[in-house]
Biopython code that builds the backbone (N, CA, C, O; Angstrom):
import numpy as np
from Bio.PDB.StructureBuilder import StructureBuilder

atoms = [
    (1, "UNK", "N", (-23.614, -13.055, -19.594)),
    (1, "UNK", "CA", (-24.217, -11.762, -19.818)),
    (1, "UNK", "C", (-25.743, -11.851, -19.741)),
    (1, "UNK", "O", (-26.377, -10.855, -19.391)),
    (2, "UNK", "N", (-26.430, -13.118, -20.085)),
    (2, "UNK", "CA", (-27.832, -13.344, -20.495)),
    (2, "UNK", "C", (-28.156, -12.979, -18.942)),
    (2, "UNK", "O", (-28.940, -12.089, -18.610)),
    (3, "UNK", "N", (-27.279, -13.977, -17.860)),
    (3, "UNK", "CA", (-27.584, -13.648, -16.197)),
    (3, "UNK", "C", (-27.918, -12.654, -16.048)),
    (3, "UNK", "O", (-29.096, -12.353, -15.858)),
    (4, "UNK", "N", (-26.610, -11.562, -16.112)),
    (4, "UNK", "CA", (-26.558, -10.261, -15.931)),
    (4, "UNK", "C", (-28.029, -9.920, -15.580)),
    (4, "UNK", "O", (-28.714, -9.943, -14.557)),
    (5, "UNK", "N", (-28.222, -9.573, -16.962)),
    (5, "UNK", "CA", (-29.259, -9.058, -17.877)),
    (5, "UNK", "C", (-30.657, -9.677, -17.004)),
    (5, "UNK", "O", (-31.521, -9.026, -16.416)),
    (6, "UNK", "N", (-30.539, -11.016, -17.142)),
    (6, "UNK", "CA", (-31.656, -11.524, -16.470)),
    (6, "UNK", "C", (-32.298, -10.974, -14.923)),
    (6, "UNK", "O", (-33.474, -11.006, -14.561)),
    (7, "UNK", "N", (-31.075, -10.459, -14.157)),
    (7, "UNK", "CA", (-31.232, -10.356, -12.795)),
    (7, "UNK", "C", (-31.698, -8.710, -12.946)),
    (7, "UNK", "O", (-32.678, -8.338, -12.301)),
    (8, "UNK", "N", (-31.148, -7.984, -13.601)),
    (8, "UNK", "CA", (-31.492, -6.688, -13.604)),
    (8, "UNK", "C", (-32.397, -6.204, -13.699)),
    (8, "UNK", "O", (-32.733, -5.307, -12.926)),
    (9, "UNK", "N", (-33.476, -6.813, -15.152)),
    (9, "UNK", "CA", (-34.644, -6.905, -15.089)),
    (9, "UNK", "C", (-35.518, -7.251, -13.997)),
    (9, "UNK", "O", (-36.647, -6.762, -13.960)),
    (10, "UNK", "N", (-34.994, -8.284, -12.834)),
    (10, "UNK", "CA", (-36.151, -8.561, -11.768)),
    (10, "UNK", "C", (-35.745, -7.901, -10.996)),
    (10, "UNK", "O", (-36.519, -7.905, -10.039)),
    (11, "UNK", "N", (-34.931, -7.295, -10.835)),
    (11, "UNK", "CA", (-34.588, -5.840, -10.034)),
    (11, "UNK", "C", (-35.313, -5.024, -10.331)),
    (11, "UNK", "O", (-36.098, -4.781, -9.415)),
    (12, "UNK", "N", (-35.513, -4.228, -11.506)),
    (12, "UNK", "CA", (-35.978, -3.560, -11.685)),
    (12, "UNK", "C", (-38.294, -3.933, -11.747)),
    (12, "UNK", "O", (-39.296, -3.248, -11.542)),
    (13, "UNK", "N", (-38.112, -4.808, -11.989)),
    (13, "UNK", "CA", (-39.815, -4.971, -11.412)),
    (13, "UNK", "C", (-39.930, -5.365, -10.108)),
    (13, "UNK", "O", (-41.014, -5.525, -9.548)),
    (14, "UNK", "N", (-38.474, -5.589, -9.413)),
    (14, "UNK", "CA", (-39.368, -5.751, -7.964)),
    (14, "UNK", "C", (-39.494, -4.200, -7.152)),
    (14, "UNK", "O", (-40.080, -4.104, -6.073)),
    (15, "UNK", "N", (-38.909, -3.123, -7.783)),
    (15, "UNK", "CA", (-38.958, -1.583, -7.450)),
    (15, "UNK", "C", (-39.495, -1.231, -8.359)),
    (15, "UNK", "O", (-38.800, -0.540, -9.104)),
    (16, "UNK", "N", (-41.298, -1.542, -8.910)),
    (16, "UNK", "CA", (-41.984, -0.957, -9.708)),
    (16, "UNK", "C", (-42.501, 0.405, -9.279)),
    (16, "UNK", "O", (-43.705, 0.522, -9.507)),
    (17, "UNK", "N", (-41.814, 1.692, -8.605)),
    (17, "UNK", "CA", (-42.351, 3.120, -8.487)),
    (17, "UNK", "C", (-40.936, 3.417, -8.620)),
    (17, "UNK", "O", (-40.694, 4.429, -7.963)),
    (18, "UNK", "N", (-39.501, 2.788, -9.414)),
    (18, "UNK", "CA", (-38.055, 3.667, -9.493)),
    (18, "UNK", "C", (-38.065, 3.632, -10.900)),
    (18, "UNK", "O", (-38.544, 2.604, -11.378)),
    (19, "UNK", "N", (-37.621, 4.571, -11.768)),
    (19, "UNK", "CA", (-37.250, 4.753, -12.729)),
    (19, "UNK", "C", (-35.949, 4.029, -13.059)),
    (19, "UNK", "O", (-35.743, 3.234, -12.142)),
    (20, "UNK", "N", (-35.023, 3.964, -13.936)),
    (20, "UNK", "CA", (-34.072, 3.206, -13.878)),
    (20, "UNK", "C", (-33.392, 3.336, -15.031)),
    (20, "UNK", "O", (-34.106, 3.128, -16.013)),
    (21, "UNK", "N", (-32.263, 3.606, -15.274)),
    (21, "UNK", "CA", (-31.416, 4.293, -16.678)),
    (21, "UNK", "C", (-30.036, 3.186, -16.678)),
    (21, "UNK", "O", (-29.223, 3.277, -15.758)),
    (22, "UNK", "N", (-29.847, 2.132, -17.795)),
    (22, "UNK", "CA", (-28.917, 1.599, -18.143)),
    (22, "UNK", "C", (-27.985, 2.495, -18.854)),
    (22, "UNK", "O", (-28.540, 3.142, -19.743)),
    (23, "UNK", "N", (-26.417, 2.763, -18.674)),
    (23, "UNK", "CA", (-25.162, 3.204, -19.007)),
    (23, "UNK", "C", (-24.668, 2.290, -19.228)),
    (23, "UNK", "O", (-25.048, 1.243, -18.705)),
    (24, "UNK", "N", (-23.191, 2.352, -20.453)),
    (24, "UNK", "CA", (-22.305, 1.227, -20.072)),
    (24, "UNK", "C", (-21.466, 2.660, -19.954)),
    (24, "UNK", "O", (-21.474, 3.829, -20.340)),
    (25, "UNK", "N", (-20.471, 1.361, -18.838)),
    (25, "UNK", "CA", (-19.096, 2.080, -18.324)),
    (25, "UNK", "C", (-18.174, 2.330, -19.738)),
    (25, "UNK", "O", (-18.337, 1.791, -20.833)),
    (26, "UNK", "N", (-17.037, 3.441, -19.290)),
    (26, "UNK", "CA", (-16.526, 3.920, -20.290)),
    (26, "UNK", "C", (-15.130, 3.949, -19.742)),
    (26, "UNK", "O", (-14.266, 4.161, -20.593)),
    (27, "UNK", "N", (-14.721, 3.783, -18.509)),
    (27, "UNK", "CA", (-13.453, 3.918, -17.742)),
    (27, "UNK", "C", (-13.610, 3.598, -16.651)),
    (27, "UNK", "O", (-14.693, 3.697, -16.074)),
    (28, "UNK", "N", (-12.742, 3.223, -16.226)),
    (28, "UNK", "CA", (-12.619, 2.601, -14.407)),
    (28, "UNK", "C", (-11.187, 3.505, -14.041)),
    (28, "UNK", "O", (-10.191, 3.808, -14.697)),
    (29, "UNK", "N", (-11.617, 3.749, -12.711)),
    (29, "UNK", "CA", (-10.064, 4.527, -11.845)),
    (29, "UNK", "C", (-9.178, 3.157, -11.278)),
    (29, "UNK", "O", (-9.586, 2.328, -10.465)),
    (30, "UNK", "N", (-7.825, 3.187, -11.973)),
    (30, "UNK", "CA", (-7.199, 2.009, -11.725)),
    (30, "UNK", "C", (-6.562, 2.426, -9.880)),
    (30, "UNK", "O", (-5.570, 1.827, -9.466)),
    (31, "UNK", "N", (-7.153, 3.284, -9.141)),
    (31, "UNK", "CA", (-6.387, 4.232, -7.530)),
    (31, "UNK", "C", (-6.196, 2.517, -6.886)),
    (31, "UNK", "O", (-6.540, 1.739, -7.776)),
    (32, "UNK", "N", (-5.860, 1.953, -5.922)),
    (32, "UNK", "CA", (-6.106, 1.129, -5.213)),
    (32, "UNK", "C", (-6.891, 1.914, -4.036)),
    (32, "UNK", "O", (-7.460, 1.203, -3.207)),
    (33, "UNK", "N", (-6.946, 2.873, -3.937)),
    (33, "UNK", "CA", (-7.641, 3.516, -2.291)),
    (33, "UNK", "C", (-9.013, 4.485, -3.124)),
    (33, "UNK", "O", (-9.355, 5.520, -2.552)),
    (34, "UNK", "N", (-9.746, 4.091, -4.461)),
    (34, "UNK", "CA", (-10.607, 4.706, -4.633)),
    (34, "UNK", "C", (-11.105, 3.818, -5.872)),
    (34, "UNK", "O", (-10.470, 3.394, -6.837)),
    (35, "UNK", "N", (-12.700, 3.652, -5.457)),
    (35, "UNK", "CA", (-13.247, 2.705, -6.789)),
    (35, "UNK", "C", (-14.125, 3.634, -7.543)),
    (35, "UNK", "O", (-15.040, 4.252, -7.000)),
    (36, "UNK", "N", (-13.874, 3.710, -8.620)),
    (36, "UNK", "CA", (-14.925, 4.491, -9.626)),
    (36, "UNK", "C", (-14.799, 4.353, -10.958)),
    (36, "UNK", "O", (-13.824, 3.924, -11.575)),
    (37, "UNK", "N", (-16.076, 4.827, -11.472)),
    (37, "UNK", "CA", (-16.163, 4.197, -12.771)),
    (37, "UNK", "C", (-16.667, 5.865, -13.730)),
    (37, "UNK", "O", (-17.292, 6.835, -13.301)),
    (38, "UNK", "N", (-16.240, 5.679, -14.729)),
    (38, "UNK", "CA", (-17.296, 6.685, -16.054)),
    (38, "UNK", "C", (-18.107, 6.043, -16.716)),
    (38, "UNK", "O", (-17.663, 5.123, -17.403)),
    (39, "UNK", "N", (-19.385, 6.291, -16.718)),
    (39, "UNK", "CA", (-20.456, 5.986, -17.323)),
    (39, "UNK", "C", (-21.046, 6.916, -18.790)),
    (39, "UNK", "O", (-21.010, 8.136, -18.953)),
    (40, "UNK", "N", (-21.421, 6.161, -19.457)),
    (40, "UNK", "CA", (-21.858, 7.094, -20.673)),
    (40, "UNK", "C", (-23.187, 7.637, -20.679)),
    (40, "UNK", "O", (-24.054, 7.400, -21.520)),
    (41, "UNK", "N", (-23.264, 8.255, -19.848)),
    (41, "UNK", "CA", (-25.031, 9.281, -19.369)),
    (41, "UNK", "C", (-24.386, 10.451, -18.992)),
    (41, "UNK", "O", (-23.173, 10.641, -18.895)),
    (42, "UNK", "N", (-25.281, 11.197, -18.792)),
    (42, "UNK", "CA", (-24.899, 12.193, -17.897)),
    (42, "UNK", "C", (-26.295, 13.107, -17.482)),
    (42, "UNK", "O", (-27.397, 12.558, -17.483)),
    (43, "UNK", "N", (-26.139, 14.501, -17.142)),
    (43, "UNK", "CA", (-27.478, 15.433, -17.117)),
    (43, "UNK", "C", (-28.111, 15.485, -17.779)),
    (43, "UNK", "O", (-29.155, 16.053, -17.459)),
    (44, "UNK", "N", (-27.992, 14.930, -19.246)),
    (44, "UNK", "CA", (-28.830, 14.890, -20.252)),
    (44, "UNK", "C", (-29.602, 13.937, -20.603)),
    (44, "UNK", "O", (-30.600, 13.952, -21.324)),
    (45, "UNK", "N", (-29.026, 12.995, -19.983)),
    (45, "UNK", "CA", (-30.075, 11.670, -19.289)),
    (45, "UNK", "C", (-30.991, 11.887, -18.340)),
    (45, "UNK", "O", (-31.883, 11.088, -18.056)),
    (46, "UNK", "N", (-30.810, 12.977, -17.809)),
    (46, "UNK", "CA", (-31.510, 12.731, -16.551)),
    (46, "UNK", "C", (-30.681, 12.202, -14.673)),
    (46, "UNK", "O", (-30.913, 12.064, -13.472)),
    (47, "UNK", "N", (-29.685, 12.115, -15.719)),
    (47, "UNK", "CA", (-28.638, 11.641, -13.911)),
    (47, "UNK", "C", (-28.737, 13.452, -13.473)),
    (47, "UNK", "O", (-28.984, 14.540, -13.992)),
    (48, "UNK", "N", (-28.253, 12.678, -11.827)),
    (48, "UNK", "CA", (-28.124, 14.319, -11.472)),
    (48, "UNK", "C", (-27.154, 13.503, -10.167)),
    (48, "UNK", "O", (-27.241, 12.279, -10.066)),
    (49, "UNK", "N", (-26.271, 14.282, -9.234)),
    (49, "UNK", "CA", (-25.732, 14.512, -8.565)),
    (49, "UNK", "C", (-26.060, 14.047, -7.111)),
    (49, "UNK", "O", (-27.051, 14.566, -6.600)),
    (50, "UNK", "N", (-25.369, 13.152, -6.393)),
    (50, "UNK", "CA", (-25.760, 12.303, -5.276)),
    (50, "UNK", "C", (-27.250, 11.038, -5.644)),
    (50, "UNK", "O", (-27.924, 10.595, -4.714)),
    (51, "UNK", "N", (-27.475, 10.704, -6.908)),
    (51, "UNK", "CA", (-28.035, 9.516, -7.268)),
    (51, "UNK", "C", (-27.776, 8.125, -7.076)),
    (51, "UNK", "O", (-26.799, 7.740, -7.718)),
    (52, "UNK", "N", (-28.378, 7.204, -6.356)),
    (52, "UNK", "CA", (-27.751, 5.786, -6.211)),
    (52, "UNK", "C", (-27.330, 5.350, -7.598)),
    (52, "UNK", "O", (-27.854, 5.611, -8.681)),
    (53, "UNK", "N", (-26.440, 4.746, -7.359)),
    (53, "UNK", "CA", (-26.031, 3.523, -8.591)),
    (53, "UNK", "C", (-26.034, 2.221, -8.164)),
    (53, "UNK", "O", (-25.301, 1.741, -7.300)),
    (54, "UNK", "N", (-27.187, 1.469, -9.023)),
    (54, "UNK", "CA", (-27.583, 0.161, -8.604)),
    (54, "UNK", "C", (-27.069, -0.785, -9.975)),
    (54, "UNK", "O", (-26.803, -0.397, -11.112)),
    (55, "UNK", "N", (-27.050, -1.753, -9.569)),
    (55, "UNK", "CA", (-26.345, -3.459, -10.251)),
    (55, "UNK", "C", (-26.911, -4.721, -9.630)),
    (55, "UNK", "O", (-27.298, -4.839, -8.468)),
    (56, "UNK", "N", (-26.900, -5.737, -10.670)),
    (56, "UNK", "CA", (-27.590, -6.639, -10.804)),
    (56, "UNK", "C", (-27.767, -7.493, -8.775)),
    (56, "UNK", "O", (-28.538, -8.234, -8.166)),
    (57, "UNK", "N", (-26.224, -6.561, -8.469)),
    (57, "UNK", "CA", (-26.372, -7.303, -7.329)),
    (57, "UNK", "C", (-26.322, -6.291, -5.531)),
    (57, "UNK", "O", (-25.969, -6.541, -4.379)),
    (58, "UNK", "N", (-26.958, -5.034, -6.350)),
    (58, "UNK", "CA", (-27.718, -4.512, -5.650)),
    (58, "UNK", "C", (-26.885, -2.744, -5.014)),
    (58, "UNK", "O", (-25.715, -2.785, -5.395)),
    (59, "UNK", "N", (-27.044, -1.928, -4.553)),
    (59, "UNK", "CA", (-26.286, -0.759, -4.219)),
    (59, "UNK", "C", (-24.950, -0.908, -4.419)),
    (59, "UNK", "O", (-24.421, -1.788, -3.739)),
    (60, "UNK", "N", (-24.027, -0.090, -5.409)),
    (60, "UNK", "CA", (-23.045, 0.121, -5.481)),
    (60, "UNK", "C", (-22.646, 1.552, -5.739)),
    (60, "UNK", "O", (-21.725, 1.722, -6.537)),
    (61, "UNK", "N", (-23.056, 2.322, -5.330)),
    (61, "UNK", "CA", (-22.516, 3.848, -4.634)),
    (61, "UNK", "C", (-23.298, 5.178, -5.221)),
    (61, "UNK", "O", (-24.461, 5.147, -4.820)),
    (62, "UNK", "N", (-23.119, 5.968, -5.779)),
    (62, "UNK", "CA", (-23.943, 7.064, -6.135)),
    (62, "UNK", "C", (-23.139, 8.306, -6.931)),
    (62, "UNK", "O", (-21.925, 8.372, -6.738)),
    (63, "UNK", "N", (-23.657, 9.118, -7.661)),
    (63, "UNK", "CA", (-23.019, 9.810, -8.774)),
    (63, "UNK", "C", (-22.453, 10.969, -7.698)),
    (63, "UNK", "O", (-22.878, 11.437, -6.641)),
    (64, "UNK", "N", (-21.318, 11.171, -8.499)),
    (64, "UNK", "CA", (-20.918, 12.252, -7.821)),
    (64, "UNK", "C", (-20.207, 13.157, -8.435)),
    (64, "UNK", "O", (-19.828, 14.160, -7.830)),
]
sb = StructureBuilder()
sb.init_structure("model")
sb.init_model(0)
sb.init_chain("A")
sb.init_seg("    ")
for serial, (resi, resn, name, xyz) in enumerate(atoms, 1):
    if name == "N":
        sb.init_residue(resn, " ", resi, " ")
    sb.init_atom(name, np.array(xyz, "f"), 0.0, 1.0, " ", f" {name:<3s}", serial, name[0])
structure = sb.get_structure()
């Protein structure tokens, strides 16, 4: 987890002009023909609709 954690942070200073909002997941879609997750943010965070979703190991899809 310390990794995790470790890599995210230099993610996030090597895109010093992106803002950047940690969620933890709250559910995963078990579909085999669809990957998605629930996150505990929402509009009241500040997410909004067609937003990337980034991870320690780089683009993994966008809010929808």
């Amino acid at each position: 987890e310390a990794e995790v954690l470790s890599s995210l942070v230099q993610y996030a200073r090597s895109e010093p002009d992106s803002s950047y909002l940690a969620a933890r997941v709250i559910s995963r879609d078990v579909s085999p023909f669809l990957r998605s997750v629930w996150i505990q943010a929402g509009t009241d965070d500040g997410l909004a609709h067609g937003m990337p979703v980034v991870t320690n190991r780089g683009l993994v899809g966008r809010i929808v």
